[in-house]
LOFIVO-409792 format. One record per residue (C-alpha): residue in one letter; x, y, z; residue number from 1. Coordinates in Angstrom, 2 decimals. Each point is the difference from the previous one (the first is absolute). Layout:
BEGIN
pt residu A	east X	north Y	up Z	num NUM .
...
END
This chain:
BEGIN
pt residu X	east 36.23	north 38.26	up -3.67	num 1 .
pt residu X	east 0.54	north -3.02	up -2.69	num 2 .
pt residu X	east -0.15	north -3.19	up 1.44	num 3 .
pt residu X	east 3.73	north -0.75	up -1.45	num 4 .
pt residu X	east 1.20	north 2.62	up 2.09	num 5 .
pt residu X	east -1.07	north -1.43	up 3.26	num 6 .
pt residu X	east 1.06	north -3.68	up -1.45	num 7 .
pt residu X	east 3.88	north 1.09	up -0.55	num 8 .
pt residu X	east 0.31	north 1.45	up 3.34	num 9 .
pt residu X	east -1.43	north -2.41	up 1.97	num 10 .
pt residu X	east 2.24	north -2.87	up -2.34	num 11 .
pt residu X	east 3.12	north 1.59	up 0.45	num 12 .
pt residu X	east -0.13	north 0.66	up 4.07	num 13 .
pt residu X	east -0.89	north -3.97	up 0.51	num 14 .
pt residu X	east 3.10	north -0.91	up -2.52	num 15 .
pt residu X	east 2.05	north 2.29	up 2.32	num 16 .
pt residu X	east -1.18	north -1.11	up 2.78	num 17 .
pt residu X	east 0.19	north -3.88	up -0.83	num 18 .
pt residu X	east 4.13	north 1.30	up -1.12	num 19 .
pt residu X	east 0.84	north 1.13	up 3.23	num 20 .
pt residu X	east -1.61	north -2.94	up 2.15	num 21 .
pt residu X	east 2.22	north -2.22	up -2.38	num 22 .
pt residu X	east 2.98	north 2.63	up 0.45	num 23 .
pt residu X	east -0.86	north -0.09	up 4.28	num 24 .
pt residu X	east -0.39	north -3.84	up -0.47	num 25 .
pt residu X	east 2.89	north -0.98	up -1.91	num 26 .
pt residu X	east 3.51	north 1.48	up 2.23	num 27 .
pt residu X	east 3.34	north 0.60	up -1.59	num 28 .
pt residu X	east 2.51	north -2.72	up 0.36	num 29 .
pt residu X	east 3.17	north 0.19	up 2.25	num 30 .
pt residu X	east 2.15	north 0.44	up -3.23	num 31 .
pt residu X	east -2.43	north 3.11	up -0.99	num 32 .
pt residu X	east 0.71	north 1.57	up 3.45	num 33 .
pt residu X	east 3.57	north -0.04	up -0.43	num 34 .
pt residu X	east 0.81	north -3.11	up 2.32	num 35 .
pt residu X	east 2.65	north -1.82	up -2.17	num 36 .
pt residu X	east 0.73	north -2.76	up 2.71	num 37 .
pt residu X	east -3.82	north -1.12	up -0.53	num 38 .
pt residu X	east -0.27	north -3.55	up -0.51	num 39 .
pt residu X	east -0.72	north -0.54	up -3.83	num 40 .
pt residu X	east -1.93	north -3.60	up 0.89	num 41 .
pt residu X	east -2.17	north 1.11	up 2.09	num 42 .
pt residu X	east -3.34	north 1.27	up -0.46	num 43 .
pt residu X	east -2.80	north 1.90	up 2.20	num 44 .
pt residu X	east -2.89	north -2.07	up 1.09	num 45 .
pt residu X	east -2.69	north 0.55	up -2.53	num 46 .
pt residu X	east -3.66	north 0.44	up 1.21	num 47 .
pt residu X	east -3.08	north -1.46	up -1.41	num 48 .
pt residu X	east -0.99	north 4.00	up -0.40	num 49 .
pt residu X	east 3.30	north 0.63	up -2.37	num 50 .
pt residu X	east -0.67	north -2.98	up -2.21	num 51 .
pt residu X	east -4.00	north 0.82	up -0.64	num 52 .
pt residu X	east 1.27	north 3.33	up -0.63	num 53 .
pt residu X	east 2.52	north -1.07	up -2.63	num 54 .
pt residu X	east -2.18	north -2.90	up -1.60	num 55 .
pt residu X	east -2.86	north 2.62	up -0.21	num 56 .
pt residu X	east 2.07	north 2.73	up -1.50	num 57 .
pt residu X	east 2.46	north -1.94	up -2.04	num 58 .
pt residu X	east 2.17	north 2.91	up -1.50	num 59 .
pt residu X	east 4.39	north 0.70	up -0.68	num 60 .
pt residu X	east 0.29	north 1.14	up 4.10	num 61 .
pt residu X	east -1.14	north -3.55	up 1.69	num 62 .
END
């Protein structure tokens, strides 16, 4: 089997699998659930996990 074979499927399960820990990591807003009487100010507490995440894999999403 040709080495590029092995490379493409092992490179495209670790970019899904890094998508969904951002995807698991990252939850939808209030106003994305449907809660229209969520405060617009206020934001969810952040964690030190979320922002490595996001300054790691700077992309459009976070």
């Amino acid at each position: 089997m040709p080495r590029w074979v092995i490379q493409d499927a092992l490179t495209s399960r670790a970019s899904e699998i890094i998508m969904n820990t951002g995807f698991k990591m990252f939850p939808d807003s209030p106003a994305a659930r449907g809660n229209k009487e969520a405060d617009k100010g206020k934001n969810a507490a952040i964690s030190s996990e979320q922002v490595a995440f996001a300054a790691l894999l700077r992309g459009i999403y976070w």
